[in-house]
C-alpha positions in Angstrom: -21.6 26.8 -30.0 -20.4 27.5 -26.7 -18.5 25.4 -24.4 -19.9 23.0 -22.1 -19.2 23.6 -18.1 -16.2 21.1 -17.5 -15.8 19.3 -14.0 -12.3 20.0 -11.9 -11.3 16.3 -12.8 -11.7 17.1 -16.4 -9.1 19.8 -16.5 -6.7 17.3 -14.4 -7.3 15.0 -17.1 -6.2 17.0 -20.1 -3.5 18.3 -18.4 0.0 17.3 -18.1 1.2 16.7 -14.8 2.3 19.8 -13.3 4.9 20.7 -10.8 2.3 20.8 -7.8 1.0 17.7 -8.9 4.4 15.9 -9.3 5.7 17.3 -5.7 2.2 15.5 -4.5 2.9 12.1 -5.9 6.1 12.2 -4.5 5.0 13.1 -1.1 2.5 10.5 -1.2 5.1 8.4 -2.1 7.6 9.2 0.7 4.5 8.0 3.3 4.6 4.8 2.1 8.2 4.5 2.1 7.6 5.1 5.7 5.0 2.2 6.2 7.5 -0.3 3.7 10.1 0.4 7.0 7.5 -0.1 9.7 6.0 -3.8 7.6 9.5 -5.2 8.3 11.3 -4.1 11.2 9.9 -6.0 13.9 11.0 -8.8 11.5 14.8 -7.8 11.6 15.1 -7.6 15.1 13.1 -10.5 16.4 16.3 -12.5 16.4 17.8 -10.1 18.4 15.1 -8.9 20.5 13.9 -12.8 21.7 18.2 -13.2 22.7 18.0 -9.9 25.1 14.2 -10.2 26.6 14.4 -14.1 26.7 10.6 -13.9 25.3 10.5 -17.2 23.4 10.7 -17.2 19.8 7.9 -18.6 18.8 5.7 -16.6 20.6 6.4 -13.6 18.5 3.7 -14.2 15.7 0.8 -12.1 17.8 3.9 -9.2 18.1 4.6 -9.6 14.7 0.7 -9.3 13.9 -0.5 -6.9 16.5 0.6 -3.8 14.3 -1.1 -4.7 11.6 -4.6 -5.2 13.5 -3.9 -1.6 14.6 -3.7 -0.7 10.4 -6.6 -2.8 9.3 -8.7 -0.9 12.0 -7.4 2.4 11.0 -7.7 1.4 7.4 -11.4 0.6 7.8 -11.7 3.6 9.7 -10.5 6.6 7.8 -11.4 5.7 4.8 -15.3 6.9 5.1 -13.8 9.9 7.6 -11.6 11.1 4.4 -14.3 10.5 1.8 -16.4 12.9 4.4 -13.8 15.3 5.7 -11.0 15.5 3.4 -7.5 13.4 3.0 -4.5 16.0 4.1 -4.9 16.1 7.9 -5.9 12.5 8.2 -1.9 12.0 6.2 -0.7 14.2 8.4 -2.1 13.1 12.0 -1.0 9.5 10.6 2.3 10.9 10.1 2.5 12.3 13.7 1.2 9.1 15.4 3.5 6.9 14.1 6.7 8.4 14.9 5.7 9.1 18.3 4.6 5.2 19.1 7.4 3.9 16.7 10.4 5.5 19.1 8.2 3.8 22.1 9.1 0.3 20.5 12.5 0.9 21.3 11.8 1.5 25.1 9.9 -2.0 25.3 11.4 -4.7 27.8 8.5 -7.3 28.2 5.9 -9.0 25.8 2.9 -6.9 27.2 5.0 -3.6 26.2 5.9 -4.7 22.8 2.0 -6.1 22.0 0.6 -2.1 23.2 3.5 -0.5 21.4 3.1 -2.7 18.1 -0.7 -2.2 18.1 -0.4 1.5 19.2 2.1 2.0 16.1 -0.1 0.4 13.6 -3.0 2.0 14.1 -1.0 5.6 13.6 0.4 4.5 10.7 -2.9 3.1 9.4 -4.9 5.5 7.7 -1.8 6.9 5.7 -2.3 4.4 3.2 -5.8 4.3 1.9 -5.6 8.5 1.9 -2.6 8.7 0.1 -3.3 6.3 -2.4 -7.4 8.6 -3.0 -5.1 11.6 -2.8 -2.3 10.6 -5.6 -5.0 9.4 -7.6 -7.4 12.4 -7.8 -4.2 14.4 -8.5 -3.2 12.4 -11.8 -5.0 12.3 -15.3 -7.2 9.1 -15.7 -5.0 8.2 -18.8 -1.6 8.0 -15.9 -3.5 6.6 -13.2 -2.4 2.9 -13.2 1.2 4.2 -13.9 1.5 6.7 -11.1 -0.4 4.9 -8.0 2.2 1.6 -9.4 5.3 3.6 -8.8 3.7 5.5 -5.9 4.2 2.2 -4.2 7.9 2.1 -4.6 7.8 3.7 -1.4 6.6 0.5 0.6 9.6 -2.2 -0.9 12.1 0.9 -0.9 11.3 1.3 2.6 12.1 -2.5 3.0 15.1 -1.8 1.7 16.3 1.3 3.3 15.0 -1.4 6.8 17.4 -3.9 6.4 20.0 -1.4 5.3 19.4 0.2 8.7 19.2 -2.7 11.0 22.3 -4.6 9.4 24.1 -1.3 10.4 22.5 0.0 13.5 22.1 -3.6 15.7 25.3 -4.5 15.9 26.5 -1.3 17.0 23.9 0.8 18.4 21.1 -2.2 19.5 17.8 -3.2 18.0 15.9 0.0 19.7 17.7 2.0 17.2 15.9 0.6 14.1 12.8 1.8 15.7 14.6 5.5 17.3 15.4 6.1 13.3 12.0 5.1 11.9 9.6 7.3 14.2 12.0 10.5 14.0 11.8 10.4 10.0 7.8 10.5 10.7 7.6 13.3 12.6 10.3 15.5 10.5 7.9 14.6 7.0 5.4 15.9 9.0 6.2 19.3 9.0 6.6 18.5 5.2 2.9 17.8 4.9 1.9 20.1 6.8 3.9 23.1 4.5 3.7 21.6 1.0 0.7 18.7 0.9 -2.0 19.8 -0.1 -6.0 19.0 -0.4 -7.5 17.3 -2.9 -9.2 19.3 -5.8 -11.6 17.1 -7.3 -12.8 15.8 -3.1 -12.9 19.4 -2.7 -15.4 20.2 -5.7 -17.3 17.0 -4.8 -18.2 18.0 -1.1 -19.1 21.5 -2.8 -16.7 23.1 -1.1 -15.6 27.1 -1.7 -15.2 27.7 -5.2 -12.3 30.4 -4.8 -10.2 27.8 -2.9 -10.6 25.3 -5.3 -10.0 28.0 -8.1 -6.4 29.0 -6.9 -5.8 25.2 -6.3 -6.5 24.0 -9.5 -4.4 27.3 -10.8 -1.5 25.6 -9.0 -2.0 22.3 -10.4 -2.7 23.5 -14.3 -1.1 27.0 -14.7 -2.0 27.2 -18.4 -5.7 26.3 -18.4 -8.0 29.4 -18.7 -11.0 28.6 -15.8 -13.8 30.9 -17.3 -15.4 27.5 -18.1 -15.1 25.4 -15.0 -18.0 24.4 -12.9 -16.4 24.3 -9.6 -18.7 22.3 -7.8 -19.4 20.0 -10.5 -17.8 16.2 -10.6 -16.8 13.8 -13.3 -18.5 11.1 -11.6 -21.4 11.2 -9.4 -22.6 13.4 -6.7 -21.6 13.1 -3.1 -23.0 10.2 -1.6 -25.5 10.3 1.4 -25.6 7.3 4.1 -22.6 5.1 5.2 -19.7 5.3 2.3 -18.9 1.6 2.5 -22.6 0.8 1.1 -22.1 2.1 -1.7 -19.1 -0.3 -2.2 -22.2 -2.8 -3.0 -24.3 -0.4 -5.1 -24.6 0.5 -8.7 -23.5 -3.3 -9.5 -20.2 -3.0 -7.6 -21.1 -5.7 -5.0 -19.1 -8.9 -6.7 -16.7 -6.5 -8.2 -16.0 -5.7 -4.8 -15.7 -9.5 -3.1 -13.4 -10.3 -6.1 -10.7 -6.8 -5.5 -10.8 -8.2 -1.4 -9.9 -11.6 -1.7 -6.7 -11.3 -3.8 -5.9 -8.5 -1.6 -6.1 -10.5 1.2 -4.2 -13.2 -0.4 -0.8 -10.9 -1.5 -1.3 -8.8 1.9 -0.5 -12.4 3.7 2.3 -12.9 1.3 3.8 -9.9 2.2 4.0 -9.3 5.5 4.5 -13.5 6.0 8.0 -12.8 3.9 8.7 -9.7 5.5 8.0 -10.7 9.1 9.2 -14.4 9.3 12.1 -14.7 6.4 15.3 -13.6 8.4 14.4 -15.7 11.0 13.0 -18.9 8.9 16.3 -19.1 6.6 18.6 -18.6 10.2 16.4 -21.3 10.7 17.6 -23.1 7.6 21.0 -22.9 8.2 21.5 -18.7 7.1 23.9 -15.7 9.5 21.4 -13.5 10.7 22.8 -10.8 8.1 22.5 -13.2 5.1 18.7 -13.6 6.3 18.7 -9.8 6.4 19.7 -9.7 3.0 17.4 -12.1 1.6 14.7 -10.4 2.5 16.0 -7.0 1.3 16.4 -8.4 -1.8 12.6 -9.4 -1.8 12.1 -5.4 -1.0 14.6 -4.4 -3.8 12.7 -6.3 -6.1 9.6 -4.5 -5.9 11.0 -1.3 -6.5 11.7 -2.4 -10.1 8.4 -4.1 -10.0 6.5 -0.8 -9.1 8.4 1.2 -11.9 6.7 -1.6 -14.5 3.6 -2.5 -13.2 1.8 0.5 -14.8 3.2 0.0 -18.0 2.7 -3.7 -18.1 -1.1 -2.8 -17.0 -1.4 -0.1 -20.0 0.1 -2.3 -22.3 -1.6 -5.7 -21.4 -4.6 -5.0 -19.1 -5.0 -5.4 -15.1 -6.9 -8.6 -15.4 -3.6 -10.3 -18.1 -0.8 -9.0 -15.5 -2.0 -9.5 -12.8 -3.7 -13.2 -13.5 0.1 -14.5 -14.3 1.5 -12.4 -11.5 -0.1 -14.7 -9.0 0.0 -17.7 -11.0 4.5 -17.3 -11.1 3.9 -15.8 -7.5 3.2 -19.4 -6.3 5.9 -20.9 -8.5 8.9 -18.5 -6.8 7.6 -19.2 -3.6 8.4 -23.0 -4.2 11.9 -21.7 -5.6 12.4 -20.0 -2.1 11.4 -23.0 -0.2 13.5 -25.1 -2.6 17.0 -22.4 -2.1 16.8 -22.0 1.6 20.5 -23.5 1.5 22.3 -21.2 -1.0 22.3 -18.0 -0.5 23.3 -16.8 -4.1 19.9 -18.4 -5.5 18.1 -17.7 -2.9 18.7 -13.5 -3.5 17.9 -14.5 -6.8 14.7 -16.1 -6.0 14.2 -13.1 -3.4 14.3 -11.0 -5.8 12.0 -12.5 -8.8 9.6 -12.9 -5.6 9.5 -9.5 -4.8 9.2 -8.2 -7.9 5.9 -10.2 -8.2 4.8 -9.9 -5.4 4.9 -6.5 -4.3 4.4 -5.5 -8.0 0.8 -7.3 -7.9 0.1 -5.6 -4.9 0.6 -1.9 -6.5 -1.5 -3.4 -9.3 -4.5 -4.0 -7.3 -3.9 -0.7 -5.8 -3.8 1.1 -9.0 -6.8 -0.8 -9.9 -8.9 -0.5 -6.8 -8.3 3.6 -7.3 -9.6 3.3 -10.2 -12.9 1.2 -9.9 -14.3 3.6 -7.4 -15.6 6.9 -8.3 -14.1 9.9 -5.8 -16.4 10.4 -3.4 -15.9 6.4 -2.4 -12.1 6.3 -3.4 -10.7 6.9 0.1 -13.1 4.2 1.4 -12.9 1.6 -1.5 -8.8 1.7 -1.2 -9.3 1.4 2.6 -11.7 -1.4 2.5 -9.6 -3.3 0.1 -6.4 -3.2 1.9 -8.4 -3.1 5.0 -9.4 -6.9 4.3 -6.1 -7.4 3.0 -4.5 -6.2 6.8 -6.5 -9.5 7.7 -4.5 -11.4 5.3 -1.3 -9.4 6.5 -2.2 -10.2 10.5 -2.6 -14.3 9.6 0.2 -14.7 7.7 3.0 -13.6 11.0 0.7 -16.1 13.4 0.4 -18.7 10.9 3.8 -18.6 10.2 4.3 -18.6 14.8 1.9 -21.3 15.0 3.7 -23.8 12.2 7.3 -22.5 13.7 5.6 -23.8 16.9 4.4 -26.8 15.9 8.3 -28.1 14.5 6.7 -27.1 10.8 10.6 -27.0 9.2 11.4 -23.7 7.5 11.2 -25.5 4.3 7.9 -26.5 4.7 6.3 -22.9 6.3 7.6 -21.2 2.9 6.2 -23.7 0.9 2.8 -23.5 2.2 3.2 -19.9 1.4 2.4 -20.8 -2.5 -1.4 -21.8 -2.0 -2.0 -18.3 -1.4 -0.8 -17.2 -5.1 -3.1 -20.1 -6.6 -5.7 -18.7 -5.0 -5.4 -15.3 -5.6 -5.3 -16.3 -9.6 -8.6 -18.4 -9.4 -10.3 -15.3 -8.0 -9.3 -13.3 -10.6 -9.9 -15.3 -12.8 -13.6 -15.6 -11.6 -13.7 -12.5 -12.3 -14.0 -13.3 -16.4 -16.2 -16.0 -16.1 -19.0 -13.8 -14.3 -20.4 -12.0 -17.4 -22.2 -9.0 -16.8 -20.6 -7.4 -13.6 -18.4 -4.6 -13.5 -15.3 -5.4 -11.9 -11.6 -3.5 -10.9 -9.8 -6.0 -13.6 -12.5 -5.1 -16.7 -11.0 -3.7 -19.7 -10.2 0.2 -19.5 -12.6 2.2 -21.9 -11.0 5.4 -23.1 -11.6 8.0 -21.8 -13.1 10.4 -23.9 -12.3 13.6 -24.4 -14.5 16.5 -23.5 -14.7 20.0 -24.9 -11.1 21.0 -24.5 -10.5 23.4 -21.5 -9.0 27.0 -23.2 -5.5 27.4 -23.1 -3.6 30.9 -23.1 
């Protein structure tokens, strides 16, 4: 009996990853090392940037919040351009815009400069995310998914990392402008990168029925041993292109509440994130902390989502997204109390740091992974960007919450503690998630995925 026509995604899926595919994870990867440096640097230097522009430091939360309107916009934006028009370019122009506006930071003097420059840098930066995230998926096998977009995301607390290395270094020495000088150069140099070596996505390709020779020699590059004679090249593993506004169809085809219930816990750990990030070095200085132990704190928060990253797709193989990720928030609340607790040794409070990261930033690459793979791919770009798009809200009312209760003579103690309700609610609406029976949602058992008439092999 011959051999039924098998879709580009199906030959990704029975392949092992290959050297093209591997150099595009990583690339992807290296982005978001890029937007780990940008969620944190305004944080390091706000200390040192309030002492030399006399701008009052509790008038920093819309500064520290500005950038990340500029990404929810551009989340919400490029998402439904990418699903229409492709993924690459919109990496690359990201790429490009963000180096150029980050190095403008570090010519700012007065409020009004650093709220366009913030806003101007987060919306370059924005659309990286969401694109990279559709693009690293639809270049791994289903059966790796949840494993490669998790450590794909060791590029955001890595950058974290490699921040604070950079401003404990650079500010004493060189001045705060430099942490910004060094992270829109690196931009612009990966961007001839991208421009060489990243390249389109196969299966977006075959689903916008685009030329069958290009996607031919692609997917020759990607799995070198497959014989093609039985390849439809237009054909997709899941549905058909889409016609009408892509975000609709995040509510069609019983998706709606799945949809609600992936947004709200994003929202929640997006908050946590960027709250730690943007207000710890100056909340435990606050507390009694050097300026560089504060630094460190919060590096250690970074470092410990690295390792989190490595495990989450393991831990969500082994145990299931809606098991991890339902005790991730509900011990995410718990270290946040820790912190809150610690703010007077520093020892336990790297400790702390670091059990908080690794929660932390570890749930968020599990919603990621698990957002990537709820939507189909002609909605992936634009299901990604919507969920971290509503997470960016979180991410810009955590900084100005965290201003407003600075303002109000909140102690630092008491601004971190708060911090915890937004782990206890992240868990209930997960765990909503169960007790609505009959809707599909991102933390639902994965089926396996069955296996198709296997693609010839020379």
């Amino acid at each position: 009996m011959a051999s039924r026509a098998l879709s580009v995604g199906e030959v990704i899926d029975q392949q092992p990853l290959s050297a093209v595919q591997i150099w595009t994870i990583v690339l992807c990867a290296v982005v978001l090392t890029m937007d780990g440096y940008h969620a944190v640097s305004m944080g390091f230097v706000t200390a040192p940037v309030a002492a030399a522009t006399h701008i009052p430091l509790a008038s920093f939360g819309p500064i520290l919040s500005i950038s990340l309107i500029g990404l929810m916009i551009a989340a919400l934006g490029t998402g439904p351009i990418a699903d229409r028009f492709g993924r690459r370019w919109l990496v690359i122009g990201s790429e490009i815009a963000f180096g150029l506006f980050s190095i403008l930071n570090g010519s700012a003097h007065t409020y009004n400069e650093f709220l366009a420059y913030r806003f101007l840098t987060g919306l370059g930066l924005g659309g990286a995310m969401p694109n990279v995230v559709a693009l690293a998926s639809e270049y791994s096998p289903k059966r790796l998914l949840p494993a490669v977009v998790s450590i794909l995301f060791v590029g955001m607390p890595l950058g974290g990392t490699i921040c604070g290395v950079v401003a404990r270094e650079v500010i004493g020495t060189y001045g705060w402008q430099w942490v910004f000088y060094i992270g829109g150069a690196v931009p612009l140099a990966l961007a001839v990168f991208l421009i060489l070596f990243l390249p389109e996505s196969a299966p977006f390709l075959a689903a916008r029925k685009k030329d069958p020779e290009k996607i031919a020699k692609l997917l020759r590059r990607i799995a070198p041993q497959a014989d093609l004679t039985h390849v439809d090249f237009s054909k997709t593993t899941d549905e058909a292109a889409r016609k009408g506004v892509p975000v609709r169809h995040l509510f069609t085809e019983g998706r709606a509440l799945g949809t609600v219930l992936l947004w709200i816990p994003n929202f929640m750990n997006l908050l946590l994130i960027y709250f730690v990030n943007s207000w710890m070095p100056t909340l435990l200085r606050e507390a009694g902390m050097t300026t560089s132990q504060g630094v460190i704190v919060t590096s250690a928060f970074n470092f410990g989502g690295i390792f989190a990253c490595f495990l989450e797709g393991p831990l969500i193989e082994f145990g299931g997204s809606f098991l991890v990720l339902l005790i991730e928030f509900l011990l995410t609340g718990g270290a946040m109390v820790g912190i809150a607790l610690l703010t007077r040794s520093f020892v336990l409070a790297i400790l702390v740091a670091l059990v908080s990261g690794f929660l932390i930033i570890g749930t968020q690459a599990g919603l990621n992974a698990a957002a990537a793979k709820f939507y189909p791919t002609p909605i992936r770009s634009t299901g990604v960007g919507w969920a971290l798009g509503v997470g960016r809200v979180g991410s810009i009312v955590g900084p100005v919450l965290g201003g407003i209760m600075l303002g109000a003579a909140w102690k630092p103690r008491e601004i971190i503690l708060s911090a915890a309700v937004c782990g206890l609610l992240g868990f209930l609406a997960i765990l909503a998630s169960k007790l609505v029976r009959g809707v599909s949602t991102a933390y639902d058992a994965e089926p396996q995925v069955s296996t198709p008439s296997a693609v010839h092999v020379k």
